[in-house]
C-alpha positions as CSV (number, residue, x, y, z in Angstrom):
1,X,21.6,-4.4,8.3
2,X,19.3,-7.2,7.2
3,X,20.7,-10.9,8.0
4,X,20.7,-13.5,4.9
5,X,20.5,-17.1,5.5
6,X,21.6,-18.9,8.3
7,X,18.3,-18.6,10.5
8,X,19.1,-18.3,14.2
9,X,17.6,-20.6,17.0
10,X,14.3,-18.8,17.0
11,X,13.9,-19.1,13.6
12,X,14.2,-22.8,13.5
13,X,11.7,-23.0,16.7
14,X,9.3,-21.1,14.1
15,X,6.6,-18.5,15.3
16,X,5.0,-18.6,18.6
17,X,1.5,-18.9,19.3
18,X,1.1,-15.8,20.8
19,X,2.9,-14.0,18.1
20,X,0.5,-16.2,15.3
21,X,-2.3,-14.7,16.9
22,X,-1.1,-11.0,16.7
23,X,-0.2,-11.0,13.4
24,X,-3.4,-12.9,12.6
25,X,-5.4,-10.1,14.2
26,X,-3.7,-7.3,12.6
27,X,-4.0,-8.8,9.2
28,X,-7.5,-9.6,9.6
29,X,-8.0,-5.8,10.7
30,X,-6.1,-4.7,7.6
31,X,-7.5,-6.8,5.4
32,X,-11.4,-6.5,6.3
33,X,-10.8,-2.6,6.1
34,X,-9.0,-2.7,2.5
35,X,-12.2,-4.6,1.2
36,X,-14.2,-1.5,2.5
37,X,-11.7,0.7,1.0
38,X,-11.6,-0.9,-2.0
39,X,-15.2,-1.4,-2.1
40,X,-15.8,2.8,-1.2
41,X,-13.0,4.5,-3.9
42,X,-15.5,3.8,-6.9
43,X,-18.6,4.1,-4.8
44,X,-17.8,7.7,-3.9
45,X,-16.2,8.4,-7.6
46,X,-19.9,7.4,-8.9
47,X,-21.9,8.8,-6.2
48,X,-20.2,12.7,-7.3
49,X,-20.6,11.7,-10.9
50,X,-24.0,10.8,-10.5
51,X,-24.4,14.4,-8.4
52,X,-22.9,16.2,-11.1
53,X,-19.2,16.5,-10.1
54,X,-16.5,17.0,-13.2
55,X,-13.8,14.5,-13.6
56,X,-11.2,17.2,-12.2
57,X,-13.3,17.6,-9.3
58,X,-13.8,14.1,-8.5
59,X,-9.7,13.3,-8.8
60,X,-9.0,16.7,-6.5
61,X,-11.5,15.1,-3.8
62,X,-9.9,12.0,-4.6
63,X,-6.4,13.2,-4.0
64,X,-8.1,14.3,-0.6
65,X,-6.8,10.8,0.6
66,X,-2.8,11.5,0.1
67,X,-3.1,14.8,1.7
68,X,-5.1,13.6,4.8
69,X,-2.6,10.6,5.6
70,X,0.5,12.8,5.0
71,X,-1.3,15.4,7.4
72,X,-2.2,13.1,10.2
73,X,-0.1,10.2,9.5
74,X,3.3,11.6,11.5
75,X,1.0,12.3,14.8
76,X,-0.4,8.6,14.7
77,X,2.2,7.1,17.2
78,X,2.3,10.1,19.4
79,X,-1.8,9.1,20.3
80,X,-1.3,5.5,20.5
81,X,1.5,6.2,22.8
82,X,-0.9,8.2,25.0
83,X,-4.6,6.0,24.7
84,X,-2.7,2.2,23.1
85,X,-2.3,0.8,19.7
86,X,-5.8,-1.6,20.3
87,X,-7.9,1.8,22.1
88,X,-6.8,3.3,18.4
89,X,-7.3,0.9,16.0
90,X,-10.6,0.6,17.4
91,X,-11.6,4.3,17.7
92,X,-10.3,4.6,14.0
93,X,-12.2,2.0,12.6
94,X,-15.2,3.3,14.6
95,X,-14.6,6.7,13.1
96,X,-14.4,5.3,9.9
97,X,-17.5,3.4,9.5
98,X,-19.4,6.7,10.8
99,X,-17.8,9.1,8.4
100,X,-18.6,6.2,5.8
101,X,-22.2,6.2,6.5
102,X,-22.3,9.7,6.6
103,X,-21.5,10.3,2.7
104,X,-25.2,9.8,1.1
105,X,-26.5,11.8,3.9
106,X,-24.3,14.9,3.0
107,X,-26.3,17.1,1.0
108,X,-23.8,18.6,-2.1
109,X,-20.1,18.3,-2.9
110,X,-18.3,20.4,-1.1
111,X,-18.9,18.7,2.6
112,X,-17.7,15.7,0.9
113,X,-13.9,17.5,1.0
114,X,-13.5,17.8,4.8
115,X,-15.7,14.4,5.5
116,X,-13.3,12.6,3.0
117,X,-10.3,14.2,5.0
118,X,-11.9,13.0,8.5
119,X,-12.4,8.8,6.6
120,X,-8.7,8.9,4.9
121,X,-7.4,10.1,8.1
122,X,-8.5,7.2,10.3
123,X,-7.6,4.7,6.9
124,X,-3.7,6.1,7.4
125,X,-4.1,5.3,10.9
126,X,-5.3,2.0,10.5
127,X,-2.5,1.1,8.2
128,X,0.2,2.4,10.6
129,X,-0.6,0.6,13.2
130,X,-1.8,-2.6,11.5
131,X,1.6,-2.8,9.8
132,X,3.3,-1.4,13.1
133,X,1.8,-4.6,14.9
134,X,2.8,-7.0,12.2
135,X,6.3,-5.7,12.2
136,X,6.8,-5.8,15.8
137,X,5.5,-9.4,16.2
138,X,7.1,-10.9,13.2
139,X,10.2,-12.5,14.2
140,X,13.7,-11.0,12.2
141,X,13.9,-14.6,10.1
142,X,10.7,-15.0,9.2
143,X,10.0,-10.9,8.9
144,X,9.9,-11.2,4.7
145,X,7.3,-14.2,4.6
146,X,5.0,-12.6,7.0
147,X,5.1,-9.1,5.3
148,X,4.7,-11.9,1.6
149,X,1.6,-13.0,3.0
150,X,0.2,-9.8,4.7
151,X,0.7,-8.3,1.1
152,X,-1.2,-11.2,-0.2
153,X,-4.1,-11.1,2.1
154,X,-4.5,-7.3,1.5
155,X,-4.2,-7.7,-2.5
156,X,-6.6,-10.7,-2.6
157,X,-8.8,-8.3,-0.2
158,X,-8.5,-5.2,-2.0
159,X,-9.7,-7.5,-5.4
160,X,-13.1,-8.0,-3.3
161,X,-14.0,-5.0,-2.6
162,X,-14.7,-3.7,-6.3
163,X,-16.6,-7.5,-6.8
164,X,-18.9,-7.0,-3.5
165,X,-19.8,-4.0,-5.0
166,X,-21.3,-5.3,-8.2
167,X,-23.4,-7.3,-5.5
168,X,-24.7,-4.9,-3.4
169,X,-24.7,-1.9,-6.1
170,X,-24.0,1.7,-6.1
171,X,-27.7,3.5,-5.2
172,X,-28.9,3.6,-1.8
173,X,-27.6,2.7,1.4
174,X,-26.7,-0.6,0.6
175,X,-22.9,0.3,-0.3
176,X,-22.1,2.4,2.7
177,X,-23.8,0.1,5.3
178,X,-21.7,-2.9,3.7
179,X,-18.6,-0.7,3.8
180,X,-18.8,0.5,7.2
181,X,-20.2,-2.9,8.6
182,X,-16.8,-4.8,7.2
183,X,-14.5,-1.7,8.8
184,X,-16.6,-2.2,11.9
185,X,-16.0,-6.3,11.8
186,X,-12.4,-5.9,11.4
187,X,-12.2,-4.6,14.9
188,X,-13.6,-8.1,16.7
189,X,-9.8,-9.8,16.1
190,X,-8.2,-6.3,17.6
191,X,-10.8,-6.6,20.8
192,X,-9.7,-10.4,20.8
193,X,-6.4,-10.0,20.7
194,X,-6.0,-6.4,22.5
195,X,-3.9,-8.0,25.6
196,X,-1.3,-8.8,22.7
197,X,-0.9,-5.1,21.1
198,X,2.8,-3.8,21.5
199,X,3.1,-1.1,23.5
200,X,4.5,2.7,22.1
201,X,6.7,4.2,24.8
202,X,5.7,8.4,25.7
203,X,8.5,10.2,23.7
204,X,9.4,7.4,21.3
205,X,9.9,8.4,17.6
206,X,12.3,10.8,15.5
207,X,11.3,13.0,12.6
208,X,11.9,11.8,8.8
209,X,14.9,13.1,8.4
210,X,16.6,10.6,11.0
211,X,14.6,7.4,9.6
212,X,16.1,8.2,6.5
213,X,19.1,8.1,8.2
214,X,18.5,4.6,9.6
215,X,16.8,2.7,6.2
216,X,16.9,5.5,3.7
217,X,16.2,2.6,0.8
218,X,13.1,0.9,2.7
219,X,11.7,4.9,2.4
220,X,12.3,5.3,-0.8
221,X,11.2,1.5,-1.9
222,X,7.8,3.5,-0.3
223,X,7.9,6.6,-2.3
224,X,8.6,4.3,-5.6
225,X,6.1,1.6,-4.8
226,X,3.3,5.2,-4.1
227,X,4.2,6.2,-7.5
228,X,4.2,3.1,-9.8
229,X,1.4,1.8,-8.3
230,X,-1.0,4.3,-8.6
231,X,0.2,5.4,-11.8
232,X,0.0,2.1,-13.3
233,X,-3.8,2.0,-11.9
234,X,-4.8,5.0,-12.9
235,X,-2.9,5.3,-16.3
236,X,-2.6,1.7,-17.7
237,X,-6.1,1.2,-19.1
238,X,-5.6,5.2,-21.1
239,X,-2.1,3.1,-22.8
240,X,-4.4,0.2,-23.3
241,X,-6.8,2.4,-25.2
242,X,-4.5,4.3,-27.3
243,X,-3.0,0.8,-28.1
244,X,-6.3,-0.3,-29.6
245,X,-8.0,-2.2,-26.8
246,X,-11.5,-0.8,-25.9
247,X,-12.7,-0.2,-22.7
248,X,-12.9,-3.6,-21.1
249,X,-10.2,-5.0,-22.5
250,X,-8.4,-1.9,-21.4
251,X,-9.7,-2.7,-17.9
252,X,-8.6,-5.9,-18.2
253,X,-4.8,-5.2,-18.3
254,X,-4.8,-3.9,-14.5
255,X,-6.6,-6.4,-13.4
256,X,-3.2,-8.9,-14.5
257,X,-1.4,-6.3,-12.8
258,X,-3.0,-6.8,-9.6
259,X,-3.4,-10.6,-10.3
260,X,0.8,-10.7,-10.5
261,X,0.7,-8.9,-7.0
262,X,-1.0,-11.7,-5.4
263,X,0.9,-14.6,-6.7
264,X,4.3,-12.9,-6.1
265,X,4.2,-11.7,-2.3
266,X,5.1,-14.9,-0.6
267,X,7.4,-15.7,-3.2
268,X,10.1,-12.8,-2.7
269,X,9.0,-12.7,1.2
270,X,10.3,-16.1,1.4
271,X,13.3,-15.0,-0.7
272,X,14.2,-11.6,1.5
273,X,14.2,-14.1,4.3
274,X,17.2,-16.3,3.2
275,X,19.2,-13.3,0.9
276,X,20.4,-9.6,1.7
277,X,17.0,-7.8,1.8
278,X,18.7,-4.8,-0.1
279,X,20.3,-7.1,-3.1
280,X,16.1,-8.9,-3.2
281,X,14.8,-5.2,-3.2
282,X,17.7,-3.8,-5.8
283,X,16.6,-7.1,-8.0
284,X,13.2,-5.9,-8.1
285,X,13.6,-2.3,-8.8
286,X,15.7,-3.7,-11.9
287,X,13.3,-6.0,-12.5
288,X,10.6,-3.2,-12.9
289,X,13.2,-1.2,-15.0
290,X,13.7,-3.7,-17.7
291,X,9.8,-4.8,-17.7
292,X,9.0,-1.1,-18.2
293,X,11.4,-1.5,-21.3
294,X,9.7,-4.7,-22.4
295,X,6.4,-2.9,-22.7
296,X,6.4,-1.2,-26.2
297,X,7.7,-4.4,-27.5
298,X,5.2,-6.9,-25.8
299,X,2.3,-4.5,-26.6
300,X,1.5,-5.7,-30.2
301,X,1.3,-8.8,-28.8
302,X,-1.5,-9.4,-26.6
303,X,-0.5,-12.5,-25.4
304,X,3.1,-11.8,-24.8
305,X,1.7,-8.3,-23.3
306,X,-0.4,-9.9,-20.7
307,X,2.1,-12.3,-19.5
308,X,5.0,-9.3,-19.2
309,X,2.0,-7.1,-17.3
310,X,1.6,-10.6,-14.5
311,X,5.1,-10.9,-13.8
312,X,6.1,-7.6,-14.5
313,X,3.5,-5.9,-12.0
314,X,3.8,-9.1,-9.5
315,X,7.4,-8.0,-9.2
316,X,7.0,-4.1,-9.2
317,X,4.6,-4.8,-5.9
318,X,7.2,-6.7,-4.2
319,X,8.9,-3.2,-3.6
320,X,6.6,-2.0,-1.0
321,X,6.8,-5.7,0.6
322,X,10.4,-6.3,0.8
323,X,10.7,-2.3,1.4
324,X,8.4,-3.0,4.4
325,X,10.6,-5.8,6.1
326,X,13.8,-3.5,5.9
327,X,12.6,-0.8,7.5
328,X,11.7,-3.4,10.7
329,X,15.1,-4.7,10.0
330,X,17.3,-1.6,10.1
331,X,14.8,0.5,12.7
332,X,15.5,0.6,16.7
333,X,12.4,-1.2,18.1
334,X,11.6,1.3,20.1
335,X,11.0,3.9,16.8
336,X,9.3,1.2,14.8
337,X,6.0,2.8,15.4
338,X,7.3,6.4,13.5
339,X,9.2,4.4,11.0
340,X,6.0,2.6,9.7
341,X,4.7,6.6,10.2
342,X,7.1,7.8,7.7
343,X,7.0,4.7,5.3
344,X,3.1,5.6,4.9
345,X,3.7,9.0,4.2
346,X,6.3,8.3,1.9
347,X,3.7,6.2,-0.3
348,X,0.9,9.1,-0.1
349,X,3.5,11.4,-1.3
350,X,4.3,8.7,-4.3
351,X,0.8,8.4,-5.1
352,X,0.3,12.1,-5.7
353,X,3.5,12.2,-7.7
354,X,3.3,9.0,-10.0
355,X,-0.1,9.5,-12.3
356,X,0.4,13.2,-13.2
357,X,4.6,12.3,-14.1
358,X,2.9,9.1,-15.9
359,X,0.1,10.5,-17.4
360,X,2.7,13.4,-18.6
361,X,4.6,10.8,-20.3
362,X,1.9,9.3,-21.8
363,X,1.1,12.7,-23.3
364,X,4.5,14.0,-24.4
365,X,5.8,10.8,-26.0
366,X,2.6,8.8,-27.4
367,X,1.8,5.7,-26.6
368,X,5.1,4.6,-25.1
369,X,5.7,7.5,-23.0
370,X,3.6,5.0,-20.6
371,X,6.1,3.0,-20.7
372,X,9.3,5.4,-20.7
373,X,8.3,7.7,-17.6
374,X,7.9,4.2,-15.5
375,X,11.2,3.1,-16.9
376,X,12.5,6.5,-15.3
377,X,11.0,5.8,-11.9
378,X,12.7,2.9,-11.6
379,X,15.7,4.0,-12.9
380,X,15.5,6.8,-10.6
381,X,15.0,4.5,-7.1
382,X,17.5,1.9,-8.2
383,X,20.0,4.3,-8.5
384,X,19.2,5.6,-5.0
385,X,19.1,2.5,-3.7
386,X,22.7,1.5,-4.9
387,X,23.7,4.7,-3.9
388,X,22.6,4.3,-0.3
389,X,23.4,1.0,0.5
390,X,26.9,1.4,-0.7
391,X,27.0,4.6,1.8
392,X,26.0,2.1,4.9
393,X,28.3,-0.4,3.9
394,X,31.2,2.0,3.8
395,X,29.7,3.5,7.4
């Protein structure tokens, strides 16, 4: 169970060096490749466009992403137990910068559905093992405020990629050497800092079914997260625009979204830190729930609207983050590595589900049904939550 307040002697001592530079490394890692990521989504999307791709097409290879990581994702710690988590990372990110590089030179569309299987692969290995690292290295009482400010750095690093790409443009080479030069950078702090990798023990890990067992919420914080994430990305600016906005403006409302999940990271890291990590994540989820109610009544007022979207989506993010420190919380060290396994595949399978069940919303109740399907979701995982927490406490 997660510990509120009353930080032991460790905590009070603060983080070691040692573990500082870990974490450091790991986040850099994380962080350089969700720039590239970031920065490659819309590159690909307008390189098939431009190569005469439909819209269907382009999500299906798209949705090439979830599939590869939920594929490939459960086998991750099995290889780093065998080669190491540093040997990995780096042969991942290697990989990664190849099959990058490789896009503009594939003649066609379809060779771009196995290549994009081979690049999201080694991104859903990169993330379980960054955010393996992290967990192992971040001490129990400060576990919340280093997942707050990992969250940050990867927000504020996803927010560049998009932004370096208006610098470099999308013709040419340009784009895919920048992308896979940043993936390839953010293995200098692993090198660095290989000596402090944890180590996976040969025959370490359960399947899903017993990590649900162990932090059936944190999962599920994952699957939520997955779905109201992506389906606010994708599905936010179409409300916008049957509310009136045009395109920009439209485009404007995510990017309040994803301004409110940078400011509030830290904030409820440092909070999961000193409360019951399950109350911090059931306040959140109904948090979500009554901002998702809130919508139709902010939205004829832009003002109002934009300031519900920043705190609303700044608190919906938090799920994944607090989510995140439970599962090192209620997970044996020894299957930490599978737990971060499943938690990733838990969000690929939420990112698959959330924009068609919000985008069906949308459609069968117009404009609110934006709104009301998102209101379900969180419904839905609050209800779980409760459910499942009041099971352990009884056990």
């Amino acid at each position: 169970m997660s510990r509120p307040g009353n930080p032991g002697r460790e905590a009070r001592r603060g983080i070691s060096a040692e573990n500082v530079a870990a974490i450091s490394a790991a986040v850099t890692c994380v962080t350089v490749v969700g720039i590239g990521l970031s920065l490659s989504i819309p590159l690909l999307s307008i390189e098939l466009e431009r190569r005469g791709a439909s819209s269907t097409l382009i999500g299906l290879n798209t949705a090439v992403a979830g599939l590869a990581s939920i594929g490939t994702v459960p086998f991750v710690p099995r290889l780093a137990a065998r080669i190491g988590v540093a040997p990995l990372l780096c042969l991942a990110l290697v990989v990664g910068a190849a099959s990058l590089a490789l896009f503009p030179l594939v003649p066609g569309i379809a060779p771009w559905f196995p290549l994009r299987f081979v690049f999201s692969a080694t991104l859903g290995a990169l993330f379980v093992l960054s955010e393996y690292w992290i967990n192992a290295a971040a001490p129990p009482e400060r576990r919340g405020l280093v997942m707050g400010i990992y969250a940050t750095v990867l927000a504020a690093g996803f927010a560049v990629g998009p932004l370096l790409l208006a610098l470099v443009g999308t013709e040419g080479w340009a784009p895919y050497v920048t992308g896979a030069a940043l993936m390839l950078t953010g293995g200098l702090p692993i090198v660095l800092a290989r000596g402090l990798s944890p180590t996976i023990e040969p025959g370490s890990g359960l399947g899903i079914r017993a990590y649900l067992q162990f932090a059936p919420g944190a999962l599920a914080a994952a699957l939520a997260y997955g779905a109201v994430e992506t389906g606010i990305f994708a599905i936010l600016p179409l409300y916008g625009l049957r509310l009136g906005y045009d395109a920009q403006g439209a485009a404007g409302l995510v990017s309040l979204v994803a301004l409110g999940n940078v400011l509030f990271q830290i904030p409820f890291g440092w909070l999961a830190d000193r409360l019951d990590r399950s109350a911090v994540l059931l306040g959140a989820s109904l948090a979500g729930a009554a901002g998702s109610a809130l919508i139709p009544l902010a939205a004829g007022n832009p003002l109002a609207f934009g300031l519900l979207l920043l705190v609303w989506g700044g608190i919906a993010g938090t799920l994944y983050t607090v989510g995140l420190t439970m599962l090192g919380d209620r997970t044996p060290a020894s299957d930490l590595a599978g737990a971060n396994a499943a938690f990733v595949v838990f969000y690929n399978v939420g990112l698959m589900l959330g924009p068609p069940l919000i985008g069906g919303g949308l459609d069968l109740v117009p404009p609110h049904g934006f709104a009301l399907a998102l209101l379900a979701l969180f419904l839905a995982f609050t209800g779980w939550l409760a459910a499942t927490e009041r099971a352990a406490a009884r056990s």
